[in-house]
C-alpha positions in Angstrom: 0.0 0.0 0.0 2.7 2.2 1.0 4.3 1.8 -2.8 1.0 2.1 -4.2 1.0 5.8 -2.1 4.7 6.8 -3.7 3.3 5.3 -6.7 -0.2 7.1 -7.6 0.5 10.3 -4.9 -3.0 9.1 -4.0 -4.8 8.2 -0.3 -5.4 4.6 0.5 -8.5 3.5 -0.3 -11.3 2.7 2.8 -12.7 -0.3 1.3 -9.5 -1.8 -0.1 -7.7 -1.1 3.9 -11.2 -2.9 5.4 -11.0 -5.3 3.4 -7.1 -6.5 3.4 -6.6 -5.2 7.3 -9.5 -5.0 9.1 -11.5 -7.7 8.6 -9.0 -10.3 8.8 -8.8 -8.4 11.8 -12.1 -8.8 13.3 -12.2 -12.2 12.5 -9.2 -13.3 14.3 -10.5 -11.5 17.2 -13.7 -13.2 16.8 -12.0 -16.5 16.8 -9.9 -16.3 20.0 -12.7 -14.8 21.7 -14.5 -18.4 21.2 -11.7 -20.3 21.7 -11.2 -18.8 25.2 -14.9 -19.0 25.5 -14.8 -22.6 25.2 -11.8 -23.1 27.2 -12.9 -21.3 30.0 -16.4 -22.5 30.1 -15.8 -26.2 30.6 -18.9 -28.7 30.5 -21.4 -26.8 28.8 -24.8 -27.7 28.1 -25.2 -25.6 24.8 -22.5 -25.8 22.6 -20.6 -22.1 21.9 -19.8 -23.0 18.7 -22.7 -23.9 17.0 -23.9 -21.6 13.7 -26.4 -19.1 14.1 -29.8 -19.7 12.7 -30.5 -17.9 9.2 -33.0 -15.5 9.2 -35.8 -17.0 7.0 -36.0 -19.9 9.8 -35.6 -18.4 12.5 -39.8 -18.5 13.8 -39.4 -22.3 12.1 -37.0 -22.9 14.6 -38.7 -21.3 17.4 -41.5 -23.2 16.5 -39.9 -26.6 16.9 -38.1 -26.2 20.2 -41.0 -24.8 21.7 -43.2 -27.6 20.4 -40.4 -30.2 21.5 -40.2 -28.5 25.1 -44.1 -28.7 25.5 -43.9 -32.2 25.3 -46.6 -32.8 22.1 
């Protein structure tokens, strides 16, 4: 980036410095934060890793562990 700046005389670019910096970034924070999680927790009775539920199930879902909690 830094020769691309000598290069062009130009700022760096937001998007392109998200995308190449920051995100990797977040992600790798994101990914000790549940490694730690899980370390520290122990014997857990819900899994900290599981995926999140899309949106367009989300009331499906709802629907099915309430109707397997009520017993029916």
């Amino acid at each position: 980036m830094r020769i691309d700046h000598e290069r062009n005389d130009a700022p760096p670019q937001v998007d392109h410095l998200a995308m190449r910096i920051i995100e990797p970034l977040v992600e790798l924070r994101d990914r000790v934060t549940e490694e730690l999680s899980r370390r520290e927790a122990g014997n857990n009775t819900v899994p900290v890793d599981r995926d999140p539920v899309p949106p367009a199930f989300r009331d499906l879902v709802r629907r099915y562990y309430k109707e397997l909690g009520s017993g029916e």
